[in-house]
mmCIF file of the N, C-alpha and C atoms, coordinates in Angstrom:
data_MODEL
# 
_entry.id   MODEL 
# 
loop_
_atom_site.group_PDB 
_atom_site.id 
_atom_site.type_symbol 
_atom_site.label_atom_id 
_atom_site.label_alt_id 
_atom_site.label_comp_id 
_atom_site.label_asym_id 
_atom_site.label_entity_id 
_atom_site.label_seq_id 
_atom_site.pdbx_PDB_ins_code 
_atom_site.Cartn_x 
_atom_site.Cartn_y 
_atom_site.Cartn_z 
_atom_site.occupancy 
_atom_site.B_iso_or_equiv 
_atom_site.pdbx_formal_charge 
_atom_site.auth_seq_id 
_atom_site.auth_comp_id 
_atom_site.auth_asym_id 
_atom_site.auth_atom_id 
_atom_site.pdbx_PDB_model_num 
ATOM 1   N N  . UNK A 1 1  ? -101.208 7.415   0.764  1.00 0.00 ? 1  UNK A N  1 
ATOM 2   C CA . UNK A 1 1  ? -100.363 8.130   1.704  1.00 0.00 ? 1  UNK A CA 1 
ATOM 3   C C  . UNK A 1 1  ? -99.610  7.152   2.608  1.00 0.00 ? 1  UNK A C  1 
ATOM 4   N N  . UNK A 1 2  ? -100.050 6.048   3.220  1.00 0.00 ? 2  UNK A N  1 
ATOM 5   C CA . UNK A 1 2  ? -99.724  5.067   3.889  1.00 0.00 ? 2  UNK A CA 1 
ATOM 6   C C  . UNK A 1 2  ? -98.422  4.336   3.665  1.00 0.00 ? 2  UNK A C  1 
ATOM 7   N N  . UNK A 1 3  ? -98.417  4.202   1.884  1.00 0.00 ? 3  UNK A N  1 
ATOM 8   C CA . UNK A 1 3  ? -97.431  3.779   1.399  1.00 0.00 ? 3  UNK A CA 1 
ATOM 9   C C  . UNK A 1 3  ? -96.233  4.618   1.416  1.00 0.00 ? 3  UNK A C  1 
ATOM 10  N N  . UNK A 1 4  ? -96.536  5.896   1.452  1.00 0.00 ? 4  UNK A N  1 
ATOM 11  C CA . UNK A 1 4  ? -95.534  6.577   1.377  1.00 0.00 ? 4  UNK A CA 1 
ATOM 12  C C  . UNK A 1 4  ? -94.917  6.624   2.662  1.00 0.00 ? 4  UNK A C  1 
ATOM 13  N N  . UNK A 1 5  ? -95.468  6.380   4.103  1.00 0.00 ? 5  UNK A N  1 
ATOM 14  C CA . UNK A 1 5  ? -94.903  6.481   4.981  1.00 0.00 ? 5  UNK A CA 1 
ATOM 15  C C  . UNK A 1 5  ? -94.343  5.120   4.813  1.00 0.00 ? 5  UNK A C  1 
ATOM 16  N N  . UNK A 1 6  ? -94.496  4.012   4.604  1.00 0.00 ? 6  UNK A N  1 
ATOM 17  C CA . UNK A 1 6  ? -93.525  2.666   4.707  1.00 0.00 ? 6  UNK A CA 1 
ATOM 18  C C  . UNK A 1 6  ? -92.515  2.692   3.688  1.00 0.00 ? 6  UNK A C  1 
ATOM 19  N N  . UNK A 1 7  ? -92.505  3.412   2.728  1.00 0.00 ? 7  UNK A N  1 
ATOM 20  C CA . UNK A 1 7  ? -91.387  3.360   2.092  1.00 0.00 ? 7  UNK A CA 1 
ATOM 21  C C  . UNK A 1 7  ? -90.362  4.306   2.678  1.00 0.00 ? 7  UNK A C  1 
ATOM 22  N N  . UNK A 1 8  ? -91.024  5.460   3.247  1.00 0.00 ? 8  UNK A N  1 
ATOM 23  C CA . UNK A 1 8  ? -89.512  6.036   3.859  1.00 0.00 ? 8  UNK A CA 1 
ATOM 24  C C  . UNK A 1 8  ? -89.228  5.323   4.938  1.00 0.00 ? 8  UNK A C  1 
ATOM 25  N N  . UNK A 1 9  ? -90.218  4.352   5.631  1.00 0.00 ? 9  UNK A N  1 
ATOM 26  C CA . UNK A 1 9  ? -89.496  3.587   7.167  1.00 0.00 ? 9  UNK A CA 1 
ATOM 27  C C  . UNK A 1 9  ? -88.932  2.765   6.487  1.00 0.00 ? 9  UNK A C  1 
ATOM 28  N N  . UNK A 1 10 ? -88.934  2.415   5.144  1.00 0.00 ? 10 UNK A N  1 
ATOM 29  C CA . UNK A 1 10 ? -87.618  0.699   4.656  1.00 0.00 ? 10 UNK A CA 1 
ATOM 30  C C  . UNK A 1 10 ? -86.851  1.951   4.521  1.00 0.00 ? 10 UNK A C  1 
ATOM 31  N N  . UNK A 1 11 ? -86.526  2.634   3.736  1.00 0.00 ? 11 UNK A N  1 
ATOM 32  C CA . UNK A 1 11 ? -85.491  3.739   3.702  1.00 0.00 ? 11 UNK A CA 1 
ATOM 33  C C  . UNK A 1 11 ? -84.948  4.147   4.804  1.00 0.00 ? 11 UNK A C  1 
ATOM 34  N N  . UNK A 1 12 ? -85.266  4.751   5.819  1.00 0.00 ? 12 UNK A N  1 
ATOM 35  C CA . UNK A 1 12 ? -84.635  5.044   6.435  1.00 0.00 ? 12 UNK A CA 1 
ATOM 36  C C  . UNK A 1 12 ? -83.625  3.758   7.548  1.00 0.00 ? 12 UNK A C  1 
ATOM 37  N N  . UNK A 1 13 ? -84.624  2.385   7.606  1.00 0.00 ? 13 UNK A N  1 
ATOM 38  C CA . UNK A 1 13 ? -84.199  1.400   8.039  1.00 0.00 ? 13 UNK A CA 1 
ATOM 39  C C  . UNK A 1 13 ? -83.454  0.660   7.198  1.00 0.00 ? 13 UNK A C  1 
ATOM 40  N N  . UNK A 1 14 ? -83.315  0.702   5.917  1.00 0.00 ? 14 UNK A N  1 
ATOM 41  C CA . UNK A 1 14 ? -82.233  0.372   5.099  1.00 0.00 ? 14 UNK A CA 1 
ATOM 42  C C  . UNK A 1 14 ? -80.878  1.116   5.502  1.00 0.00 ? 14 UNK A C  1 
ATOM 43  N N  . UNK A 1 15 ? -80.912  2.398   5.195  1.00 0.00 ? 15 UNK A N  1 
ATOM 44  C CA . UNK A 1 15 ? -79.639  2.786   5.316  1.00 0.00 ? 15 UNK A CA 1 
ATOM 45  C C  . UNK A 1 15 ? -79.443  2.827   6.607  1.00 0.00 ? 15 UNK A C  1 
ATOM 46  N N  . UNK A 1 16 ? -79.658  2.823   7.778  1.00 0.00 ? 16 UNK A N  1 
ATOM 47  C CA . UNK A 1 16 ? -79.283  2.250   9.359  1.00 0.00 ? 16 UNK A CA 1 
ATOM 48  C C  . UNK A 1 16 ? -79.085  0.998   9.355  1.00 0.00 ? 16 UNK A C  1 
ATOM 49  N N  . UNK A 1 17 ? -79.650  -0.204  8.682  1.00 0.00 ? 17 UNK A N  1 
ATOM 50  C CA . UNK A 1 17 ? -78.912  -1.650  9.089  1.00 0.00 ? 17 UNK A CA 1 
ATOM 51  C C  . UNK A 1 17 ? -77.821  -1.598  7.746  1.00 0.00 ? 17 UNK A C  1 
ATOM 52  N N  . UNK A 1 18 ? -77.984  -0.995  7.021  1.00 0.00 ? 18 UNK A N  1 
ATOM 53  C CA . UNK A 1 18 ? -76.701  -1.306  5.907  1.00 0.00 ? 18 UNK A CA 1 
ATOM 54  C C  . UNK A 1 18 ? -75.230  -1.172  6.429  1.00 0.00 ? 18 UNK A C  1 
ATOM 55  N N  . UNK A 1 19 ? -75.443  0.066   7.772  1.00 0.00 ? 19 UNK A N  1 
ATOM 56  C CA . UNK A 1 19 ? -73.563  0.301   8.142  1.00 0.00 ? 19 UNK A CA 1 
ATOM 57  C C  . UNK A 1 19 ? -73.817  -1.042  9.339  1.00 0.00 ? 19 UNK A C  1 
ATOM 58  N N  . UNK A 1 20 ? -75.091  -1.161  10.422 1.00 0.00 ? 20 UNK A N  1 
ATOM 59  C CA . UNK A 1 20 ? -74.844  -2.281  10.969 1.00 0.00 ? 20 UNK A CA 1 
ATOM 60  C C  . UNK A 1 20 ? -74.104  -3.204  10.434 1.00 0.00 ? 20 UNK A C  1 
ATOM 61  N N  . UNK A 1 21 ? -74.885  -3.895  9.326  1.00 0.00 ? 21 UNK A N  1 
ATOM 62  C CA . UNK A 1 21 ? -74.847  -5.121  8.568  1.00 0.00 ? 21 UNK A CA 1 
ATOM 63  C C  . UNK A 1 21 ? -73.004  -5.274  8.098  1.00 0.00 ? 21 UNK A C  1 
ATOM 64  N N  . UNK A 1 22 ? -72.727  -4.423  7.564  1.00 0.00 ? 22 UNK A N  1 
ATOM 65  C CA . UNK A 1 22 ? -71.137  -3.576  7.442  1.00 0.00 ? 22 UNK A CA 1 
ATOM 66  C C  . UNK A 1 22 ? -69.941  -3.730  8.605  1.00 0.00 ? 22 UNK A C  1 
ATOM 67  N N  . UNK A 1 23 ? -70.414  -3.492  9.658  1.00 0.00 ? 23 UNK A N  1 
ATOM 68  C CA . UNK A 1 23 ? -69.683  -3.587  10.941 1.00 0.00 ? 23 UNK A CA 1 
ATOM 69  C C  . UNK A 1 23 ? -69.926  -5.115  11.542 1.00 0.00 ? 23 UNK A C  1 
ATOM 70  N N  . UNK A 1 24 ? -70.731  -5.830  11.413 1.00 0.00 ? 24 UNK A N  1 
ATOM 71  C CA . UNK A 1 24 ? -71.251  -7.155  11.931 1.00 0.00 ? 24 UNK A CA 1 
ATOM 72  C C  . UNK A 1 24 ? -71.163  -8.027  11.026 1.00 0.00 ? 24 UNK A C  1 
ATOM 73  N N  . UNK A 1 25 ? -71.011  -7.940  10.255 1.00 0.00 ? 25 UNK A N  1 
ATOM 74  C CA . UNK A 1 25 ? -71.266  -9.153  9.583  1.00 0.00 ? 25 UNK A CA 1 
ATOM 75  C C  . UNK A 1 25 ? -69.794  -9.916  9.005  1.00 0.00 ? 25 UNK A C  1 
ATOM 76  N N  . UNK A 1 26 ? -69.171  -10.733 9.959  1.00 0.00 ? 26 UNK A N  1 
ATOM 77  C CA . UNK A 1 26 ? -67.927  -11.291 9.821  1.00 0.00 ? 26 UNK A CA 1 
ATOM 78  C C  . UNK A 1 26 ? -68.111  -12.920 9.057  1.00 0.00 ? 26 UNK A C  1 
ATOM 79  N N  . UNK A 1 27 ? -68.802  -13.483 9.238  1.00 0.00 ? 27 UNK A N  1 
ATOM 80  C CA . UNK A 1 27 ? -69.060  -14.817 8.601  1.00 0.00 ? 27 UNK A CA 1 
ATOM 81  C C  . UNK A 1 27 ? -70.420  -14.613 7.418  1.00 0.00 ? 27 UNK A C  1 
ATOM 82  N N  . UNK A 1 28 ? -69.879  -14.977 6.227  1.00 0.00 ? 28 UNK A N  1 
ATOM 83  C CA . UNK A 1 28 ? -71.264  -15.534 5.344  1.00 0.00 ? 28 UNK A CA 1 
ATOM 84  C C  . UNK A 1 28 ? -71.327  -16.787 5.204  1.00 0.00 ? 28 UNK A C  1 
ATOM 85  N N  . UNK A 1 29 ? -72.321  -17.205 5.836  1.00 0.00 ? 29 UNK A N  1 
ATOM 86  C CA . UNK A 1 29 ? -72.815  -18.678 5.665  1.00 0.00 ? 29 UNK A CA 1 
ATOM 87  C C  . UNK A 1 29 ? -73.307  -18.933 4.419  1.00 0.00 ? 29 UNK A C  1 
ATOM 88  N N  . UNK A 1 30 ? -73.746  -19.937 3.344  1.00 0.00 ? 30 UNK A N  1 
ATOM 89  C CA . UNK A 1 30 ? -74.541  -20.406 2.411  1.00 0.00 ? 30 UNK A CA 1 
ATOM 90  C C  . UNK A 1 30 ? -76.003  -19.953 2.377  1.00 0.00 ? 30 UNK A C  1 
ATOM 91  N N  . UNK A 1 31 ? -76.467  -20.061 3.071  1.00 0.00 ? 31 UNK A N  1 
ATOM 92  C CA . UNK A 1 31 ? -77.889  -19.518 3.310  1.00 0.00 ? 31 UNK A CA 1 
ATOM 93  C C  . UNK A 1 31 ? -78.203  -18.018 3.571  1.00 0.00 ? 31 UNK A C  1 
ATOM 94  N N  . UNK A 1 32 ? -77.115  -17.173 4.373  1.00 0.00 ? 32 UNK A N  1 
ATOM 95  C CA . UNK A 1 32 ? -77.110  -15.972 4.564  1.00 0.00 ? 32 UNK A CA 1 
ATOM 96  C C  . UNK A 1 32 ? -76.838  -15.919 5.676  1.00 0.00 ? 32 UNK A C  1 
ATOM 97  N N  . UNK A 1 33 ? -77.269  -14.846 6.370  1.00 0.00 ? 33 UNK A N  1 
ATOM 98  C CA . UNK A 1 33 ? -76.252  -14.473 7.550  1.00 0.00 ? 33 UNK A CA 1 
ATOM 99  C C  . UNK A 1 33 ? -76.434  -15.279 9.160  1.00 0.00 ? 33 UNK A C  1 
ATOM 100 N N  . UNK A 1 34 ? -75.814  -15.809 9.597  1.00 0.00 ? 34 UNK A N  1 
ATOM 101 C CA . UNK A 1 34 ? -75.830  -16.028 11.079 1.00 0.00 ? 34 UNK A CA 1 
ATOM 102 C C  . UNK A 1 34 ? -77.013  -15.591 12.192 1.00 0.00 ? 34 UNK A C  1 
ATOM 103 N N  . UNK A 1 35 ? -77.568  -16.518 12.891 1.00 0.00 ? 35 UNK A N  1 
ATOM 104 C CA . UNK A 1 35 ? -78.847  -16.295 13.520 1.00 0.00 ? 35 UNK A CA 1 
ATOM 105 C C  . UNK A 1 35 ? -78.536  -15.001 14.337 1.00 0.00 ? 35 UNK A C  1 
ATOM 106 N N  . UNK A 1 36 ? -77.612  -14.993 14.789 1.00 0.00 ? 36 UNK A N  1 
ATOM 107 C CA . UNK A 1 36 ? -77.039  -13.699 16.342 1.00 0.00 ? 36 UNK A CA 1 
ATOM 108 C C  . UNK A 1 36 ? -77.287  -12.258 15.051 1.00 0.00 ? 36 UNK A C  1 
ATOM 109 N N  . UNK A 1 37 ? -76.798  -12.164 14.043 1.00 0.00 ? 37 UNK A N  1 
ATOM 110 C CA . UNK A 1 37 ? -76.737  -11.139 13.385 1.00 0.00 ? 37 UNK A CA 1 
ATOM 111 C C  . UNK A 1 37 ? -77.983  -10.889 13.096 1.00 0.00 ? 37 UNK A C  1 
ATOM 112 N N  . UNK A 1 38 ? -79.118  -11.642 12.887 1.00 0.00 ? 38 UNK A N  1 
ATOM 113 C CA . UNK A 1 38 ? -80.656  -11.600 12.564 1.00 0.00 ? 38 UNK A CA 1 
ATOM 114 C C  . UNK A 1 38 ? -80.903  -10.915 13.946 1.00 0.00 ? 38 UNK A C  1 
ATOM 115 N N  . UNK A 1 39 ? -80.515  -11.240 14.920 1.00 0.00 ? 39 UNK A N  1 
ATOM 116 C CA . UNK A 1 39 ? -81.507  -10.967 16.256 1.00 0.00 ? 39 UNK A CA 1 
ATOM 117 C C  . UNK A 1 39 ? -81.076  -9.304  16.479 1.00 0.00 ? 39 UNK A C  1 
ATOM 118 N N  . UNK A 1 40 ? -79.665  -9.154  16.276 1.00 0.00 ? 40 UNK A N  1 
ATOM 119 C CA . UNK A 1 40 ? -78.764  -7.518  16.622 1.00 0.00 ? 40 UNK A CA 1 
ATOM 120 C C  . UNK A 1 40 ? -79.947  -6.807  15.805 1.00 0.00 ? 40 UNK A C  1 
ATOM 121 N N  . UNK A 1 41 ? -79.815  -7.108  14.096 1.00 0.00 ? 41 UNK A N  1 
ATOM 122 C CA . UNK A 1 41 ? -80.480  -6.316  13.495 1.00 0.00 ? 41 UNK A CA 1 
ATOM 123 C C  . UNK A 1 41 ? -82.096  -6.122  13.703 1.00 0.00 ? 41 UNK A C  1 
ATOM 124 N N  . UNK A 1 42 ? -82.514  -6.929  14.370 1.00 0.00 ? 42 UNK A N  1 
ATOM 125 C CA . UNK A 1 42 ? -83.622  -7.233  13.993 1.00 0.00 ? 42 UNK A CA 1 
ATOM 126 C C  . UNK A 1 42 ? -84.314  -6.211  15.614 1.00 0.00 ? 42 UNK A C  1 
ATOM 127 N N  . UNK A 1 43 ? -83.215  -5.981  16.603 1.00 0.00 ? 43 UNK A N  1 
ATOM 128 C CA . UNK A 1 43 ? -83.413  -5.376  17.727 1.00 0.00 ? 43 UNK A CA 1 
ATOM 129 C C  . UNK A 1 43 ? -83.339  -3.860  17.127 1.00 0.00 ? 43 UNK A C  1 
ATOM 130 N N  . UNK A 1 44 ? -82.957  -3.429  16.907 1.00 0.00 ? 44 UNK A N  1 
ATOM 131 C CA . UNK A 1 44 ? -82.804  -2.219  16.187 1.00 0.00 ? 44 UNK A CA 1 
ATOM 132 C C  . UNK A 1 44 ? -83.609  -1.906  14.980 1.00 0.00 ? 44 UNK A C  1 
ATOM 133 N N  . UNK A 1 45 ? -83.953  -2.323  14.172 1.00 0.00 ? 45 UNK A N  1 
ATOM 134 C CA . UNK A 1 45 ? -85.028  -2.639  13.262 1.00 0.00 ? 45 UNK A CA 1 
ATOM 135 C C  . UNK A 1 45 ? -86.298  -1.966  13.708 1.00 0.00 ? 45 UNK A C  1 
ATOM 136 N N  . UNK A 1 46 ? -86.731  -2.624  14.797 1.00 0.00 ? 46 UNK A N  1 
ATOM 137 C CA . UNK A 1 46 ? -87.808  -2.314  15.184 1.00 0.00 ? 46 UNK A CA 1 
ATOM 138 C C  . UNK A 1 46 ? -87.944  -1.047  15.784 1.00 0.00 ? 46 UNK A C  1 
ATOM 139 N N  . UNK A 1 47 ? -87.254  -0.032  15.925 1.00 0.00 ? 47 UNK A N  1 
ATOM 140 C CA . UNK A 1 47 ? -87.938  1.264   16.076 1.00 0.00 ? 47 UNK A CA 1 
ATOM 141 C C  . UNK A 1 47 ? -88.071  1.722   14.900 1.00 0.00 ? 47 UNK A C  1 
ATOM 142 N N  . UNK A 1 48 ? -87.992  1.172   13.628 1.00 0.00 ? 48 UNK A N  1 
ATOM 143 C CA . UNK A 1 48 ? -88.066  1.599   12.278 1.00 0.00 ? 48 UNK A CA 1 
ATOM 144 C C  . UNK A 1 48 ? -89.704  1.057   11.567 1.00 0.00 ? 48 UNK A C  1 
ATOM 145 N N  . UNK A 1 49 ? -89.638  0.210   12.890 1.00 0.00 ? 49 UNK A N  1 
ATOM 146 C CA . UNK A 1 49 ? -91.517  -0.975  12.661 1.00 0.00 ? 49 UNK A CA 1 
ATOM 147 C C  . UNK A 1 49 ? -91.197  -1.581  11.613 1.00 0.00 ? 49 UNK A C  1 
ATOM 148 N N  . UNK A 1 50 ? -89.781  -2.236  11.220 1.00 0.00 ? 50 UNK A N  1 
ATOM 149 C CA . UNK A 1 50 ? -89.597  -2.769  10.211 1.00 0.00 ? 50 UNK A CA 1 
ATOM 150 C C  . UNK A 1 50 ? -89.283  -4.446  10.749 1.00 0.00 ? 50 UNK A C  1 
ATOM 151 N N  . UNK A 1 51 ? -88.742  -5.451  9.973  1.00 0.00 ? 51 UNK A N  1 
ATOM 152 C CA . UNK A 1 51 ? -88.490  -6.507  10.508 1.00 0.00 ? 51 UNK A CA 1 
ATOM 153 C C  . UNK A 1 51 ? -87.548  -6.944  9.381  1.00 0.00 ? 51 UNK A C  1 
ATOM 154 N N  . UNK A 1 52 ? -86.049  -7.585  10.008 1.00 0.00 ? 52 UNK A N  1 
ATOM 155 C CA . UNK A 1 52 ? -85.255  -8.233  8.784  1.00 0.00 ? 52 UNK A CA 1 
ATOM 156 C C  . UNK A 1 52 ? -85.486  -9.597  8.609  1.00 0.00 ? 52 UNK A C  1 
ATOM 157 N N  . UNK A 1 53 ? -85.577  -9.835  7.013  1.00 0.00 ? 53 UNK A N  1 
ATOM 158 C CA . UNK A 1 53 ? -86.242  -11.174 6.534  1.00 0.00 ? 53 UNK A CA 1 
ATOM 159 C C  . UNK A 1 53 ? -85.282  -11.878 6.146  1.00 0.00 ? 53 UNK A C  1 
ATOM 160 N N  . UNK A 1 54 ? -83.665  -11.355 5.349  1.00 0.00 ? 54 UNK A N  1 
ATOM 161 C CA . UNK A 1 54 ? -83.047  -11.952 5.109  1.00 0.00 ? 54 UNK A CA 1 
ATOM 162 C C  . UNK A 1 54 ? -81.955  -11.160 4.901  1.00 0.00 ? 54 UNK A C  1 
ATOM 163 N N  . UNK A 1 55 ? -80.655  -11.850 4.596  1.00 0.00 ? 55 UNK A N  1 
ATOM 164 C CA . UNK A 1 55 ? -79.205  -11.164 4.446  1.00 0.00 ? 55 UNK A CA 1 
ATOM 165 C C  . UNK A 1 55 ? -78.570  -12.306 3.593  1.00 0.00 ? 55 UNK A C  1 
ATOM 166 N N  . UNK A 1 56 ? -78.106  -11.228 2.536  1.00 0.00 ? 56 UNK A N  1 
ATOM 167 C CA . UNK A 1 56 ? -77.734  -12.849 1.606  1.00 0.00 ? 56 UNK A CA 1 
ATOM 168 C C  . UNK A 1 56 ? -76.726  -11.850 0.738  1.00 0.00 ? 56 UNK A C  1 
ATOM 169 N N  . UNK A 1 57 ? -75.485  -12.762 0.541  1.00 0.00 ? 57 UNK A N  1 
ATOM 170 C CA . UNK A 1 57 ? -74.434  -11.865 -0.507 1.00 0.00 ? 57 UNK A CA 1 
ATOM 171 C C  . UNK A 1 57 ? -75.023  -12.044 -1.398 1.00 0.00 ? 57 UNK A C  1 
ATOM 172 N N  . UNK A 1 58 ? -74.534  -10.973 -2.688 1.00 0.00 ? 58 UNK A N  1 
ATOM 173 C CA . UNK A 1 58 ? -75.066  -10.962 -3.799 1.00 0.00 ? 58 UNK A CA 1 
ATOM 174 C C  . UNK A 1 58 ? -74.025  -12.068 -4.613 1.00 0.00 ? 58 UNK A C  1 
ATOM 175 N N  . UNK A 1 59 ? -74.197  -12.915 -5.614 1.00 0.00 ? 59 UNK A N  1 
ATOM 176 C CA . UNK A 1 59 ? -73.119  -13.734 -5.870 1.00 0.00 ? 59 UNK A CA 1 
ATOM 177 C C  . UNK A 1 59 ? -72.110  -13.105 -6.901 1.00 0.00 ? 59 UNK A C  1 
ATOM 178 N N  . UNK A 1 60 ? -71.248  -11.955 -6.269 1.00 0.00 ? 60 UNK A N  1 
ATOM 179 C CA . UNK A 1 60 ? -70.539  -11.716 -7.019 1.00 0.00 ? 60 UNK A CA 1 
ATOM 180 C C  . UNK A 1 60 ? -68.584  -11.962 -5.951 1.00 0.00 ? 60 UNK A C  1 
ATOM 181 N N  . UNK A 1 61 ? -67.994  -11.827 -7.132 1.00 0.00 ? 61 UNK A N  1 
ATOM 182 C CA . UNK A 1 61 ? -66.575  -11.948 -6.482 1.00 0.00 ? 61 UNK A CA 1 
ATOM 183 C C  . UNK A 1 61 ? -66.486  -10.869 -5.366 1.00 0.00 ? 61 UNK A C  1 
ATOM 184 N N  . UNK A 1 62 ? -65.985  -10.926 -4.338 1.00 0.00 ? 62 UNK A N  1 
ATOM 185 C CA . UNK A 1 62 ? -65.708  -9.890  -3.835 1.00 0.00 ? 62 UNK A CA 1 
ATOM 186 C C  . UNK A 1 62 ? -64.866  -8.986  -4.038 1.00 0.00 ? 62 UNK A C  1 
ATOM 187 N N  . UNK A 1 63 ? -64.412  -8.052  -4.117 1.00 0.00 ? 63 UNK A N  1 
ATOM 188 C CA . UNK A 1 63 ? -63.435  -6.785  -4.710 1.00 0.00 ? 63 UNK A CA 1 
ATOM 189 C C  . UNK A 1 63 ? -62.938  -6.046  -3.710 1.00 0.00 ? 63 UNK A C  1 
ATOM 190 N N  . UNK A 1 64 ? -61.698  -6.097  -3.585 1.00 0.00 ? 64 UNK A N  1 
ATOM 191 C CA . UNK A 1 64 ? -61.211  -5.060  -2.103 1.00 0.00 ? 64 UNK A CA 1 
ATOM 192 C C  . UNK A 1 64 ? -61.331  -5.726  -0.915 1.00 0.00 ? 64 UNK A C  1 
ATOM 193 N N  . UNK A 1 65 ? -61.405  -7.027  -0.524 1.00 0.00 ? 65 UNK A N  1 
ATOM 194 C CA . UNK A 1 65 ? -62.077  -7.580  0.809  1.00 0.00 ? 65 UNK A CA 1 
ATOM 195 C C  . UNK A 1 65 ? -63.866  -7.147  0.750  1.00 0.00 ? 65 UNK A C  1 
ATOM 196 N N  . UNK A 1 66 ? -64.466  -6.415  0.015  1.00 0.00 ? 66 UNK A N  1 
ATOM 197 C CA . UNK A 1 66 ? -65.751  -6.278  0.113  1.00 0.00 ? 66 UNK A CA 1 
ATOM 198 C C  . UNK A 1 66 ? -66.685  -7.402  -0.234 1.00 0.00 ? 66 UNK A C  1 
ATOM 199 N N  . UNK A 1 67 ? -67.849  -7.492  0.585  1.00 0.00 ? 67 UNK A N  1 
ATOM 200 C CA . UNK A 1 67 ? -68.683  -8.665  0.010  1.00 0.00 ? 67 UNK A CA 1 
ATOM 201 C C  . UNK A 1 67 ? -69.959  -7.920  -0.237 1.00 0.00 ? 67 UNK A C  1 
ATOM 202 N N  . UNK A 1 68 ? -71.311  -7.862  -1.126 1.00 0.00 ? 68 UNK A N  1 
ATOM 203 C CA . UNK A 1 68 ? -71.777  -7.179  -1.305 1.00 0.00 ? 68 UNK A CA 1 
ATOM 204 C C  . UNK A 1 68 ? -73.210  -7.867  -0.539 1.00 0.00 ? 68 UNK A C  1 
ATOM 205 N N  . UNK A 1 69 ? -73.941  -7.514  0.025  1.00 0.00 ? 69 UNK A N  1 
ATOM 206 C CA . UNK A 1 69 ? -74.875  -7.808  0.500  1.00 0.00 ? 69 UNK A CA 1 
ATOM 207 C C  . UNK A 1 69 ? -76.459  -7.371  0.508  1.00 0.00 ? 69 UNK A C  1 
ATOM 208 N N  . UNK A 1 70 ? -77.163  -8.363  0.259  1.00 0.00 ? 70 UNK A N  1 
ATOM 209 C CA . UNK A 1 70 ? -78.584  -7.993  0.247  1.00 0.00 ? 70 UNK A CA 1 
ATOM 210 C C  . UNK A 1 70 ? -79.331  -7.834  1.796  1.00 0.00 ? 70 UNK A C  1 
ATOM 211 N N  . UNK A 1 71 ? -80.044  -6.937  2.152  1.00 0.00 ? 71 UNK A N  1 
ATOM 212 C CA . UNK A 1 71 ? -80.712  -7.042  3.598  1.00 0.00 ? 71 UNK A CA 1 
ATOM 213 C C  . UNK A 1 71 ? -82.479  -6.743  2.741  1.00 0.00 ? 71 UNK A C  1 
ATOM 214 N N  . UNK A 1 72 ? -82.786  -8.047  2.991  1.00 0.00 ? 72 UNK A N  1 
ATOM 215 C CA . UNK A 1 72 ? -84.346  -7.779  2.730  1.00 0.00 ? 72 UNK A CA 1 
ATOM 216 C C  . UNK A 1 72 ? -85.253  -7.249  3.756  1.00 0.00 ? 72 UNK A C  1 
ATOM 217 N N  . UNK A 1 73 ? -86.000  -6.525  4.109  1.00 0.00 ? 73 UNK A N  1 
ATOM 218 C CA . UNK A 1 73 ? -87.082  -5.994  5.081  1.00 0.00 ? 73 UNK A CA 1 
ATOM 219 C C  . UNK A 1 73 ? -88.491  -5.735  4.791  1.00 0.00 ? 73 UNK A C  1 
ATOM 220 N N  . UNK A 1 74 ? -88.803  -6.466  5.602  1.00 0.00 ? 74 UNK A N  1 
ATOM 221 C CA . UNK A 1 74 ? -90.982  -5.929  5.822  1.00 0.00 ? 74 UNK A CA 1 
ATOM 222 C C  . UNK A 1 74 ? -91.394  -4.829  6.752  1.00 0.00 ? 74 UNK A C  1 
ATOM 223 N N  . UNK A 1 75 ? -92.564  -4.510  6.388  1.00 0.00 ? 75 UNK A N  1 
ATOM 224 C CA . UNK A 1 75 ? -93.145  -3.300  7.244  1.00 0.00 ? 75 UNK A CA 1 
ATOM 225 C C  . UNK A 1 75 ? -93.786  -4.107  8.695  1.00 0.00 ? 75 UNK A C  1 
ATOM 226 N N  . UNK A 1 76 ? -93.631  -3.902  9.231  1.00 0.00 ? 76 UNK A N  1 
ATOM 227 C CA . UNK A 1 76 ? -94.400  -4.644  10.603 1.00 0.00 ? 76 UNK A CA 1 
ATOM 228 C C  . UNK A 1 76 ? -95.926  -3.535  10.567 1.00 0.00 ? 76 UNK A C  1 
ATOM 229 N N  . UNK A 1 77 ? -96.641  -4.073  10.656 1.00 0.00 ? 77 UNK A N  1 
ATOM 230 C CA . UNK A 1 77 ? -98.013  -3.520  10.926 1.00 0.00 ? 77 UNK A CA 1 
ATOM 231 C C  . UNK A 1 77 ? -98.471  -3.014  12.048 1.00 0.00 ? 77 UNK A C  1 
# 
């Protein structure tokens, strides 16, 4: 049962930092995203008891001005 509640908190905290991540995220660095953008998301995150681990484009061309992006997240305990 437990699990089932952390998978809907990455769910529901997925799709809430995905439009963040969308609206903020103006520079991709090599490594992934900018420390200030870790801390925004990562403030907001946490009423989800989640924590962001990483932000990393996916390596594809971008299409439309779009860049496609990974947001990895843990369950905070």
């Amino acid at each position: 049962m437990e699990i089932n509640a952390d998978i809907a908190r990455l769910k529901k905290a997925s799709e809430q930092l995905s439009g963040e991540v969308a609206r903020g995220f103006r520079e991709v660095y090599p490594g992934g995203a900018h420390a200030a953008i870790y801390d925004s998301l990562n403030g907001r995150a946490v009423k989800f008891g989640v924590r962001v681990l990483q932000i990393k484009p996916l390596p594809l061309q971008p299409q439309d001005g779009f860049q496609v992006l990974t947001i990895e997240l843990r369950v905070e305990a």
